[in-house]
Each structure stands twice: as C-alpha cells, then as structure tokens.
N, C-alpha and C positions, 0 to 999 in steps of 0.2 A: 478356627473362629467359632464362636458359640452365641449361636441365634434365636432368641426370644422373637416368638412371633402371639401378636394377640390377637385374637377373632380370627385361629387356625380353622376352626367347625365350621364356618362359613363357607358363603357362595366362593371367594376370590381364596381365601385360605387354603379351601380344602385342595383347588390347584397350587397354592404355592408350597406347601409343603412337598408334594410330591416335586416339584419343581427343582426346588433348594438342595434336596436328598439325592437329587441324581448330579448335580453338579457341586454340591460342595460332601463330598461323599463322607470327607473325615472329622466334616463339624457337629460337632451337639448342636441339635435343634428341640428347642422348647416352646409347648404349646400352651398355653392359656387364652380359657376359654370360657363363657359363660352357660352353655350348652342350651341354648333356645333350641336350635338345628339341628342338631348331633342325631336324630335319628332320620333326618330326609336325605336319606341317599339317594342316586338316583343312576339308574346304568352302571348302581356296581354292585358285590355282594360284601365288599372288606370296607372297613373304614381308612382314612386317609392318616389315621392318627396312628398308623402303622409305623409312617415314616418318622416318626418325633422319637426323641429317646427321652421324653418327658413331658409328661401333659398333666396340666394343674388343671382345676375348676375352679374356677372363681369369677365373681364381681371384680369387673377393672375399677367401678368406682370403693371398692375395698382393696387396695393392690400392696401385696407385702414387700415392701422393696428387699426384704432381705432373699426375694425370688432371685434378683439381679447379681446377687453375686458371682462372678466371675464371666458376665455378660459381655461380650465385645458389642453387638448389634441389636436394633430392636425395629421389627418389623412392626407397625401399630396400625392395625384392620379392625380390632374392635370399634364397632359405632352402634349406633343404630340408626341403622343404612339408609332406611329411602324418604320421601315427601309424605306419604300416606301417613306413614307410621310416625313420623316428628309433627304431623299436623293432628296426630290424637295423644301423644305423647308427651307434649312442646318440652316441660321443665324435664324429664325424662334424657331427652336429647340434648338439653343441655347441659345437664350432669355428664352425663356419659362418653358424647360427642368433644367437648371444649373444657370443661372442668378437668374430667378424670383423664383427658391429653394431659393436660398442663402439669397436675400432679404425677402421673407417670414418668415428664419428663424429667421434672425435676426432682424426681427420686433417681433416675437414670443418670441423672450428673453428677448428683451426690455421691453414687454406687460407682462411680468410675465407668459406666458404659461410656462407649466412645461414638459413637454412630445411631440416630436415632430415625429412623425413613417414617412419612407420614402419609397417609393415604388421604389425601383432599380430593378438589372435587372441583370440576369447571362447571357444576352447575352453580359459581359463588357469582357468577355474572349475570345471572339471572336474566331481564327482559335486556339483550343487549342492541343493537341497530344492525344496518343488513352488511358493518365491515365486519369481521373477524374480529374477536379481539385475544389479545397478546398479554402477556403481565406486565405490560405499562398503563393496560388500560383500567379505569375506574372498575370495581366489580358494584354489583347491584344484587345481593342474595335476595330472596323473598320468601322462602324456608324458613322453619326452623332447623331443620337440616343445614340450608347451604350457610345460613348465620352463623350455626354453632363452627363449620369448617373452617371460614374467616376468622371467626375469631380465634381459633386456634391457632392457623396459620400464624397471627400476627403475636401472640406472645410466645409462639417455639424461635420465631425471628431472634427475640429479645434474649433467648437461654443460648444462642448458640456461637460457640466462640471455637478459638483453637483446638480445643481438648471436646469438644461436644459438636459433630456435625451433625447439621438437621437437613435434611431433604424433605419437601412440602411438592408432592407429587400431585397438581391436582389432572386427575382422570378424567376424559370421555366418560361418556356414558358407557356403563359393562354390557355387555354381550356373550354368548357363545356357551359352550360345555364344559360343566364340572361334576363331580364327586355329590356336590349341592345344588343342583339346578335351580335356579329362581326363576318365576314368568311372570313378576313383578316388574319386569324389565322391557323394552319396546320390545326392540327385534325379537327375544325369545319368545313377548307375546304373541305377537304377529306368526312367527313360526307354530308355536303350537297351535294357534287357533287355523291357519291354514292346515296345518295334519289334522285336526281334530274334526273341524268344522264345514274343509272346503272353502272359508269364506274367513275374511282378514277383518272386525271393526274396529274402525278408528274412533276410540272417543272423542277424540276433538276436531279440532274444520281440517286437520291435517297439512295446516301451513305451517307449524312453527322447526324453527332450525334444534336439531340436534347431532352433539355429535358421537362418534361411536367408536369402543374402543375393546376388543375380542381379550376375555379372561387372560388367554398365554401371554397376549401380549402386555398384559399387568405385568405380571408376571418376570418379563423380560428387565420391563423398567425399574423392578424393585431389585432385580438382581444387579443394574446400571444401580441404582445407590448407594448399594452394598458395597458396591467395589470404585463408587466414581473420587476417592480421594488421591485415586494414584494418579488419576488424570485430571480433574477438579476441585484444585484441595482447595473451599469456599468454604466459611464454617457455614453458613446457609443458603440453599440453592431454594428459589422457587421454581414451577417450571409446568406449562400445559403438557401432559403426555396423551400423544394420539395420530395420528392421520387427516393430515387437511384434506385429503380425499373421501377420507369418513363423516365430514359433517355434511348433512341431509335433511332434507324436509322429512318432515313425518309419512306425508301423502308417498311420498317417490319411494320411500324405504318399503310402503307397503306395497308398490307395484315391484319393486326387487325381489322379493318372496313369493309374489304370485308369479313372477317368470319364473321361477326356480320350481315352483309345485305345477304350474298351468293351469288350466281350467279352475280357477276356485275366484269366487267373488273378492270384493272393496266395498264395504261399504261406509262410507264418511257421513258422518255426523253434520251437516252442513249448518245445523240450528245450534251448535254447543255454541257456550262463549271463549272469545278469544282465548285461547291458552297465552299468560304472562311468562312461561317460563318457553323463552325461544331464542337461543344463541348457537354462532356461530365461532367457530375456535379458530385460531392460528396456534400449530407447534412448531415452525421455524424455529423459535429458542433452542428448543431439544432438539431437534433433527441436527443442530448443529454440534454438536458434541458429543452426543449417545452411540452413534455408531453401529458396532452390531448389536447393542442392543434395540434401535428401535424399532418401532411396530412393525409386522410382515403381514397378517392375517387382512384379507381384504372384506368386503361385508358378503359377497356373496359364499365366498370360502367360508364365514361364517354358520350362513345360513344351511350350507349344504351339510356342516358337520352336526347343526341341529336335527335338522333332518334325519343322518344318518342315524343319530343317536337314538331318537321317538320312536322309531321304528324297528330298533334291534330292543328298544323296551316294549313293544307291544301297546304304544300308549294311546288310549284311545279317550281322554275323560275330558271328553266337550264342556264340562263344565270346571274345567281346573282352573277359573278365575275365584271360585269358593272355595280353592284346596290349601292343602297347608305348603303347595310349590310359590302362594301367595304370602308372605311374611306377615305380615299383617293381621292375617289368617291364623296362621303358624301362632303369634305371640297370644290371639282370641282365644282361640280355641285352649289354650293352657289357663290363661285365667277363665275361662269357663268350667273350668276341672280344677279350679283353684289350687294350683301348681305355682299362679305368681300371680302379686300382688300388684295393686295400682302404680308402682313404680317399678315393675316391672322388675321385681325381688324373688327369688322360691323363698315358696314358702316351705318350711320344715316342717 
C-alpha cells in the first residue's frame, strides 16, 4: 500500500508517520508538507521524516495531482489547526481547511486513489447542551476553524462512492506527546504550566465541556481507516473518535494534573466571559465497530507521559505561552522575519 499523508511535519503527523512505518513496514509512505513546524522538535534529536521514503514541500492549496500517482491511500492532516489562528486568518482557513480538502479529493478520485481518511473535528458542535451529542445530532460550528471542517465534511460526503472511500474522522480534542509538541492545547497547557510554574491558569470560568483525545490514539483511528474496508465497506463513514470517559469540564481536568504534580495552584478566571465553545461528545458509534483500534490512553496516563517527557527535556520556560510550542506564535514570528506572507505563503 502506498500512503500519502499531508501535514506529516505536524503536531499529530509527526506521531503518525512513525506510527504507520512500524506497522505497515513494506508500504511507501509519502509526506507532503508545508513546513511552518519542521524545525520545533521537541524530546528528540532526528526528524520524524526519517520514516517517509518521500517528502515533498508544498502548498496543499497548490497540490500537483500528478504526486498521486500510484497512490492507494491519503491520509489528509494538512489544516491550519486551531481557533486562535482561523480567528486571525479566517479566509486563510478556508482556502486551506475546506477548499484545498475538496480539490485534493477530487484530484484523488480522478488519480485512481481509492481511500481518502479525513481529519475533522468535534469541535463542529460547537455550544452543544448538557446531552452528549452523536452524529445525528445538529452540529453548531462557531469557528472559522470548525466551519471550514463541516463544510468539508459535507462535500467529501457528495465525492464518495464504491471506488472512492472517505472517512470523516472527527476528533476529541488532541492531547499528549509528539516529535512536535504543541501547548496550544488544554491538557498540554495545564501540564506545562504546572511543570513550569507550580500553578495551572484557567482562562475561562472553567465550566465548559471538553473532550479529549491522546495523539496515539489518533493515530490508532487513522490506522481503523486505513484498513476499515475489509470490515466496513461504506463509501462514507462519519464518525466521533474518543472516549466518553474523556469528555470533562475544564475546571476538573485542571485539578487532574494538579493531583498528578501536587502541591501547585488553580487559578480560575472567575470574571472571563462565558466560553461558547462547550460540548459534550458521545463515541458509542465508533466503539461499536473499531475494535482494537479504539482509544486506550486514559487522561491521566496522559498527563503522566507529559510529564515524563518536560522533564527528560529540562524544560523550564514559564513563559512558553509567547513561544513558538504556540502555533500562532510559530506562524508570527515567521512573518515578522518576512519568511510568509499575509496568506500565509513563503515568501522566495
């Protein structure tokens, strides 16, 4: 089999290559990449594009379909990832996010790929009520981020038939240890700011639902795609991937890391305004047919493996909310060295 994966250099990538290369030992795996990230390693000294036997650079909203030739699979991570960054970026993300999907795919169908897995996102529910909700229920995005998701989702729907399986994976919120650590992220905020600082803040009143879902076990799910046609032959699956154990208030996830460190402060924000993005997941769907591959990793297993990890780096930068481990950051700081341009292009 031969694996196209986009946004390898990433937070979730840079574990899935390594991922993919120990279990499918005899497939070509190809990386394409824009390389924002390519230099934030973190806890290693190699790069992860070790594992590929071919890594392009490029712009996915430039994508030469004739890359796909002789493509069986296409892993599709390229986005630009979070709220912060689609709330200064908007048209940005949706070029990249929902556009440059849609053309992808549909160069991927034309090119004979057969299997196309998509990385979506259960923050498309955005302010949901205090049930769970499932994919029968309404989604409510409030992003530009979780908008651009949906809408993707909903035209790979429309491309995918007998010869073209799409998987629409949307994820928990990520967690845990990579090759590219992010602390743009709760739980790994909360982690490092208790290593760093002794003390956990919460920007917001620390009521709203999130849930949560450890890199591996991305990981695990995208390898369930990969291979779910021998067991789920649907030309389109949607599908929540996570742990109904893992959805949590904000407030409680912060006192889970502080039993894990002890002795370090909380403090909550009690004057922010409400945070609108607070949902509750059910994955009953998936639990019911994934198997060995669904999630194992629990949050405090989590927590502990961040831990272990800050600590075998020596890492002590109290102030790593201004660092480039912030993507946000990461992308400023380049155009401030004018490296890229207002849409987020290199410049030559």
């Amino acid at each position: 089999m031969n694996i196209l994966i986009t946004g390898n250099m990433g937070y979730i990538g840079s574990e899935l290559v390594k991922d993919i290369r120990q279990k499918y030992t005899l497939s070509k795996i190809i990386g394409y990449d824009i390389g924002y990230f390519k230099d934030s390693l973190t806890n290693t000294i190699t790069f992860p594009e070790k594992y590929v036997d071919v890594q392009y650079s490029g712009d996915i909203r430039k994508f030469d379909k004739n890359i796909l030739s002789d493509i069986d699979s296409i892993v599709h991570l390229a986005a630009i990832s979070n709220d912060p960054i689609g709330n200064r970026y908007g048209s940005v993300t949706t070029d990249v996010n929902f556009l440059s999907t849609i053309d992808l795919a549909k160069k991927a169908y034309q090119m004979g790929v057969k299997n196309f897995v998509f990385a979506s996102s259960c923050s498309i529910y955005g302010n949901g009520t205090t049930e769970s909700r499932n994919e029968k229920c309404e989604t409510n995005p409030l992003t530009a981020y979780s908008k651009s998701k949906i809408n993707a989702e909903e035209e790979l729907k429309k491309l995918a038939d007998k010869n073209f399986c799409v998987s629409s994976l949307r994820f928990a919120t990520a967690c845990g240890m990579s090759d590219r650590l992010r602390f743009d992220l709760v739980l790994n905020d909360f982690v490092a700011s208790a290593h760093t600082k002794r003390k956990i803040e919460i920007l917001s009143d620390g009521t709203p639902w999130r849930p949560l879902i450890n890199v591996s076990d991305m990981c695990r799910a995208i390898d369930w795609a990969l291979n779910r046609k021998k067991e789920l032959d649907e030309p389109y699956i949607m599908a929540n991937v996570g742990k109904n154990e893992n959805n949590i208030q904000i407030k409680d996830l912060a006192f889970l890391v502080k039993d894990i460190f002890r002795e370090i402060e909380v403090e909550i924000n009690h004057e922010a305004q409400p945070d609108k993005r607070s949902y509750k997941v059910n994955f009953d769907f998936f639990s019911s047919f994934a198997g060995k591959y669904l999630p194992i990793k629990s949050l405090s297993e989590t927590v502990d493996e961040l831990k272990k990890n800050l600590i075998q780096m020596s890492f002590k930068d109290k102030n790593f909310r201004k660092s480039n481990l912030i993507r946000l950051n990461n992308l400023s700081n380049l155009r401030n060295q004018n490296k890229l341009n207002s849409n987020l292009e290199w410049i030559n």
